[in-house]
C-alpha positions in Angstrom: -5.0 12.7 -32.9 -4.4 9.1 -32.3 -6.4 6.3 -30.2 -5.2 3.7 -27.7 -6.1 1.0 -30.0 -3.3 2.9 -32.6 -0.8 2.6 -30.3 -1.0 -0.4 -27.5 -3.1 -4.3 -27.3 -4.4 -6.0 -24.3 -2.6 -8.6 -23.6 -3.4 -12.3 -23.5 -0.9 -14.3 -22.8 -1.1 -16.9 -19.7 1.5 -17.9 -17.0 0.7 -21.2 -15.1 1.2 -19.8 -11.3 2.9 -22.6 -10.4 5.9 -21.8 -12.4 5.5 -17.9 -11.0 6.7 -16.1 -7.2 4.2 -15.1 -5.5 5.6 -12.0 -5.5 5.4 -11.6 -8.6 1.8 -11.8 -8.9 -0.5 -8.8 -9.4 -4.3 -8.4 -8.0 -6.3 -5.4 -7.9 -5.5 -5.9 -4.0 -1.9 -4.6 -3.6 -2.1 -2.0 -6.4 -2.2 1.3 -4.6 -4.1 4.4 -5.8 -3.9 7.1 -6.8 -0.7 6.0 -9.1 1.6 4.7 -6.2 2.3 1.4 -7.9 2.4 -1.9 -5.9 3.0 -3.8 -2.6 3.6 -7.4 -1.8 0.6 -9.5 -2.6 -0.9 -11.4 0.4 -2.5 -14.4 -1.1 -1.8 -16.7 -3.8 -4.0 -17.0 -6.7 -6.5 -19.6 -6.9 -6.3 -19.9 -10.5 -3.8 -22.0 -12.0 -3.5 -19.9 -14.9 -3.3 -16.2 -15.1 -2.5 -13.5 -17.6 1.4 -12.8 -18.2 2.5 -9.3 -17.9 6.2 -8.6 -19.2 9.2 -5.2 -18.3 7.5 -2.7 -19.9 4.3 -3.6 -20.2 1.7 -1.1 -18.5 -0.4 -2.7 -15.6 -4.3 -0.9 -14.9 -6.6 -2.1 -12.0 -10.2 -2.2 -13.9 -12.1 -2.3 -10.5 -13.3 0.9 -9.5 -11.1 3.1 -12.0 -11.7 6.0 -10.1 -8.9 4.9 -7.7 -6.2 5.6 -10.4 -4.5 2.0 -9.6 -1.3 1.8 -12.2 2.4 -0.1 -12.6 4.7 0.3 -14.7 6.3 -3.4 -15.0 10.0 -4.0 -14.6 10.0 -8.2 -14.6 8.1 -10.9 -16.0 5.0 -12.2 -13.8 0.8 -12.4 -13.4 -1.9 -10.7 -12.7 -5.7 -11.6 -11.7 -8.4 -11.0 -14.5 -9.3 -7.9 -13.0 -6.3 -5.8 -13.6 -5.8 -5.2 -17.5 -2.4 -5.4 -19.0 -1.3 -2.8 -21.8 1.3 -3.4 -24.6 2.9 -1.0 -26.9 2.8 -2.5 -31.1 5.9 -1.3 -31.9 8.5 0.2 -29.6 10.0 2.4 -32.7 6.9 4.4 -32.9 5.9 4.2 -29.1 7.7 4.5 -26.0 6.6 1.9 -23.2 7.4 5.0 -20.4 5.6 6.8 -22.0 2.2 5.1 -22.9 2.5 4.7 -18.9 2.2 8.3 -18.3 -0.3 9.0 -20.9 -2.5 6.3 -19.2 -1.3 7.7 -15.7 -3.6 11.0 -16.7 -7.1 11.5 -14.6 -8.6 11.9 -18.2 -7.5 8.8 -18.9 -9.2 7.3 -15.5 -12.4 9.5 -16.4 -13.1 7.9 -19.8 -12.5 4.9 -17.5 -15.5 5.3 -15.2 -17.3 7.1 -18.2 -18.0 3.9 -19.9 -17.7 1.8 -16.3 -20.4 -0.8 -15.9 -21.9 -1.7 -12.1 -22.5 0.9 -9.4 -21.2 -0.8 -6.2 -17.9 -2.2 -8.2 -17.8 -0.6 -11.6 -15.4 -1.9 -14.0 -14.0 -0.6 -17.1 -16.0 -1.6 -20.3 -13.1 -2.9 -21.9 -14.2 -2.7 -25.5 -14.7 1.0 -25.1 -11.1 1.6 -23.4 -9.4 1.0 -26.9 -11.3 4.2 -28.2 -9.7 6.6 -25.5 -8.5 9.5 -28.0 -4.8 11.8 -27.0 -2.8 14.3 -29.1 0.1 12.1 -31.2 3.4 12.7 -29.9 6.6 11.8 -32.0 8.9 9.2 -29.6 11.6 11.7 -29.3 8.9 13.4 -27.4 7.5 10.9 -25.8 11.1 9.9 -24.3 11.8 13.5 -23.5 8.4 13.6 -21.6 9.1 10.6 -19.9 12.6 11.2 -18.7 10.9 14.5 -16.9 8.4 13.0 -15.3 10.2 9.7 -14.1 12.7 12.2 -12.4 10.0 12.4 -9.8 8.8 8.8 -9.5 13.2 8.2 -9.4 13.2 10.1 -6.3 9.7 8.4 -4.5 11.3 5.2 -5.2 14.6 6.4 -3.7 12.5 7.3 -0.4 10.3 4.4 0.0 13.5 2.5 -0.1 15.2 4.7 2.6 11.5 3.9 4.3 12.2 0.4 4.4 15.2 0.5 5.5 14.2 2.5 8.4 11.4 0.4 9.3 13.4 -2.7 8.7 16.2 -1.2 11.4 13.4 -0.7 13.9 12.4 -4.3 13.2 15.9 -6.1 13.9 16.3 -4.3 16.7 12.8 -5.5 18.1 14.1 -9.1 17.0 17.1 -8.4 19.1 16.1 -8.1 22.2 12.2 -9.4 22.8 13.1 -12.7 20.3 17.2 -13.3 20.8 16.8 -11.5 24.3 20.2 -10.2 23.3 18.5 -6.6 25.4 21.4 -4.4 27.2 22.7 -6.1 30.0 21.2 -9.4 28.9 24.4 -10.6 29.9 23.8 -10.4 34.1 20.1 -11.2 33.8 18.7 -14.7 35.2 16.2 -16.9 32.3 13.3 -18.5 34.4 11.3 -20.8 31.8 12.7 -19.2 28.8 12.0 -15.5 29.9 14.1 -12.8 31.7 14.2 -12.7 35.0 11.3 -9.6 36.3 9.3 -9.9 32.8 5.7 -11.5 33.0 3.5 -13.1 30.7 0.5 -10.3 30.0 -2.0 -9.1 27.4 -1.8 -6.5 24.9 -4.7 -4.4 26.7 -2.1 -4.2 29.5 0.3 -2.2 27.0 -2.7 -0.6 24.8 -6.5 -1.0 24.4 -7.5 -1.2 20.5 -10.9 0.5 19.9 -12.9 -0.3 16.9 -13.1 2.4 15.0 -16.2 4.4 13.3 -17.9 3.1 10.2 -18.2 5.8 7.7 -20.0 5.4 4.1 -18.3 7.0 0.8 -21.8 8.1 0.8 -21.8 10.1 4.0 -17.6 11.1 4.0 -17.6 14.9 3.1 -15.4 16.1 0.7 -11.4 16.2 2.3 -8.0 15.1 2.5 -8.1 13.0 5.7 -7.7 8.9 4.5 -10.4 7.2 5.7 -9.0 3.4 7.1 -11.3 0.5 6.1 -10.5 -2.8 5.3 -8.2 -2.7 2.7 -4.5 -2.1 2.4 -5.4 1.6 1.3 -7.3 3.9 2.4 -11.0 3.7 0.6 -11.7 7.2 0.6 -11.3 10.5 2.4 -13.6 12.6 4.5 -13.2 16.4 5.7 -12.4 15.3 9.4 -10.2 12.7 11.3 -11.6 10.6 14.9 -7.4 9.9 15.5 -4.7 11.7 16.2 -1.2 10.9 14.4 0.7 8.3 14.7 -2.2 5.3 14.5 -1.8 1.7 14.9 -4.7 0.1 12.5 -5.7 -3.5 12.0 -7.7 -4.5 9.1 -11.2 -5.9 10.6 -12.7 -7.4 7.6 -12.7 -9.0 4.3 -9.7 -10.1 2.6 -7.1 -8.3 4.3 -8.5 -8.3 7.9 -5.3 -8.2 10.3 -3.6 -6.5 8.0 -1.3 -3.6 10.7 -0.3 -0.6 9.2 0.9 2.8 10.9 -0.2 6.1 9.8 1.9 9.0 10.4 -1.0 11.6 9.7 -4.4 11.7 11.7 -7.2 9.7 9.6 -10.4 8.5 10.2 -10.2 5.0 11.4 -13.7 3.3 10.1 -13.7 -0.6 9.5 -10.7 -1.5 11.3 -8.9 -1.8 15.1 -6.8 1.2 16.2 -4.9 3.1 18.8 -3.1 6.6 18.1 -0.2 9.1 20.3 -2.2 9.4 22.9 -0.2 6.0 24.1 3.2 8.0 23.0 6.2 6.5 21.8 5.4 3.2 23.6 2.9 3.3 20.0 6.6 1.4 18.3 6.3 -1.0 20.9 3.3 -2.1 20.1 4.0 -1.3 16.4 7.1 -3.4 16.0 5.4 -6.0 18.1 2.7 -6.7 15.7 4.9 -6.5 12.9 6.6 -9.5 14.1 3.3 -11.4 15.6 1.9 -11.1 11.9 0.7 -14.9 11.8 -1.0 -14.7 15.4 -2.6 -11.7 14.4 -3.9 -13.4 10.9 -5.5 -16.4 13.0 -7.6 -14.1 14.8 -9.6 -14.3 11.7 -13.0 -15.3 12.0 -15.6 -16.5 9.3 -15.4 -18.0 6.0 -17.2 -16.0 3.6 -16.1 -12.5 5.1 -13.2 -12.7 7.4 -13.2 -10.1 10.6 -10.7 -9.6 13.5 -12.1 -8.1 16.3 -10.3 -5.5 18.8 -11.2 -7.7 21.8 -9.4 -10.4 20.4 -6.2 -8.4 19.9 -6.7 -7.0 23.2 -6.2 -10.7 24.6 -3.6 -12.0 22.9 -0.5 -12.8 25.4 2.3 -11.5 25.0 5.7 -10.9 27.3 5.6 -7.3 28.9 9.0 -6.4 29.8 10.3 -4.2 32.5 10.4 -0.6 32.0 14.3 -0.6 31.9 14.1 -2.0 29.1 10.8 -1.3 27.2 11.6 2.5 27.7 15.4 2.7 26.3 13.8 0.6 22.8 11.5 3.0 22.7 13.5 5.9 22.8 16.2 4.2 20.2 13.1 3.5 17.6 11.0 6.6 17.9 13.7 8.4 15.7 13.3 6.0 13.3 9.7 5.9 12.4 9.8 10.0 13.3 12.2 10.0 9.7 9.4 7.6 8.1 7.4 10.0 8.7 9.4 13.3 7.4 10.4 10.8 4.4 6.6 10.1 3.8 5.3 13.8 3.8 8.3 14.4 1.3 6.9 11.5 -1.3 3.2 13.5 -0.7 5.1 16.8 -2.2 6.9 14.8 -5.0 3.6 13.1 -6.1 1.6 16.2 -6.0 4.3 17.9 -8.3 4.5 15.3 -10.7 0.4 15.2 -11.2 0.4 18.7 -11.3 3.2 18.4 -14.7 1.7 15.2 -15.9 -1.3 16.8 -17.7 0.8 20.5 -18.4 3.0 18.1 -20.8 0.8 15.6 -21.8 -1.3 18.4 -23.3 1.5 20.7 -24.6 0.9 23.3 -22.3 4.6 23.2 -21.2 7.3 22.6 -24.4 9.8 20.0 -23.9 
């Protein structure tokens, strides 16, 4: 048996921001649970140092453990104070895949919250962490164990890129013909004041009404599968019921990510946050793509200092151009496929995870010979 202190350090090391992209920089904010790595980050740091983090070191979120936040880093960048960077001691005796997976186990995120201090936002107790105990693995093992398991996380990468690419399709061609209005038959069709002949200035109410959704506790969710859509880039918990029905337009109504617009391809329960779902049909991508590329507009509907909010009525009177059904329609119908394959692509990444947390204990433990 071997500890963590045996095998990896906390790192220390500090990167002045300045010097650093910011999308390179790592907050407990645009880690994802439940081990799905990282997005973009949102806001710069306010600090003007921040801890380093290097390829192959092993990134944790120690806010609320019990959302299994974890990276395995491929470049050199920083992270906020809250999120705790791992580094093997010698790479001959330990392989840095591999202390990624070991840390990737629920056991690991249990003796996490088993030693957590604070109730509302418990952290880690970092002098305990260290101590977390694990059968000792030689490295030819730990590589052989690794290569497995990465197989799967090789082919969730490979479809959250094809995702991008799909969504990023949907988005040029959105940029095509309601920003360039390079639409079909743009060609024969008069500009009055800058806009196509038989479109009119409107608000988005006119196209879909956003309802706020249903605030609902961790303490009163019931145990389930169905995300529940707060304020944060992720869903903060799950309940046993959804109040939408899939796909759902949701905007962010408070705290640091308020406006933030995602799309949901299963039903959820939409709680701190703007929504509409399919009842509006495919005219949803519209909407969706229009958002997208409004994200500034949408980020100025902020209101307050302390805790920031954007409220449905004020996305239901923005202005926006409503083109003519000839047009809205056919860009519709050429985008729907699209975010119809995100959604295939997305339930196929739900399998792949599920099988590779189902393996990770079964050959972390030596249940399964490698």
């Amino acid at each position: 048996m071997k500890q963590l202190k045996d095998i990896a350090i906390y790192v220390s090391d500090k990167i002045d921001t300045k010097s650093m992209n910011i999308l390179d920089y790592i907050s407990t904010d645009n880690m994802l649970p439940e081990r799905g790595g990282i997005i973009p980050c949102a806001t710069k740091p306010k600090a003007s140092r921040v801890t380093q983090y290097l390829p192959g070191d092993v990134l944790v979120s120690n806010i609320r453990p019990y959302f299994k936040k974890i990276w395995f880093s491929n470049r050199i960048g920083g992270c906020s104070n809250d999120v705790i960077v791992f580094r093997v001691l010698d790479e001959n005796k330990t392989y840095p895949k591999y202390l990624y997976y070991l840390l990737s186990q629920d056991i690991f995120f249990d003796y996490m919250m088993s030693g957590s201090n604070g109730t509302k936002m418990p952290r880690g107790n970092k002098k305990l962490i260290p101590e977390f105990t694990f059968n000792d693995v030689d490295i030819e093992k730990q590589k052989r164990i690794a290569d497995i398991l990465s197989a799967y996380d090789n082919l969730i990468e490979n479809n959250q890129k094809q995702i991008k690419l799909l969504e990023e399709a949907a988005m040029r061609l959105y940029k095509e013909w309601f920003v360039n209005l390079r639409f079909p038959g743009y060609e024969n069709t008069k500009i009055v004041d800058g806009v196509p002949e038989g479109w009119r200035l409107g608000r988005v109410s006119e196209l879909a009404e956003f309802k706020r959704g249903k605030t609902i506790t961790k303490k009163n969710a019931k145990d389930g599968n169905v995300p529940v859509v707060a304020g944060g880039l992720e869903p903060a918990y799950f309940h046993n019921v959804a109040n939408t029905v899939a796909p759902v337009i949701t905007i962010s109504a408070s705290g640091a990510n308020a406006g933030y617009t995602r799309l949901y391809n299963t039903d959820i329960w939409a709680s701190d946050c703007s929504y509409i779902d399919a009842s509006y049909g495919d005219k949803l991508y519209f909407i969706y793509t229009f958002l997208k590329n409004n994200k500034e507009v949408i980020d100025n509907l902020q209101r307050g200092a302390a805790q920031p909010h954007v409220y449905a009525k004020d996305i239901n009177a923005l202005s926006t151009y409503i083109p003519e059904s000839t047009i809205m329609e056919p860009f519709c119908n050429l985008v729907a496929p699209l975010f119809k394959k995100i959604a295939v692509q997305e339930r196929l990444i739900s399998e792949l995870k599920q099988a590779r947390d189902k393996l990770l204990p079964k050959l972390m433990n030596g249940e399964i010979e490698v």
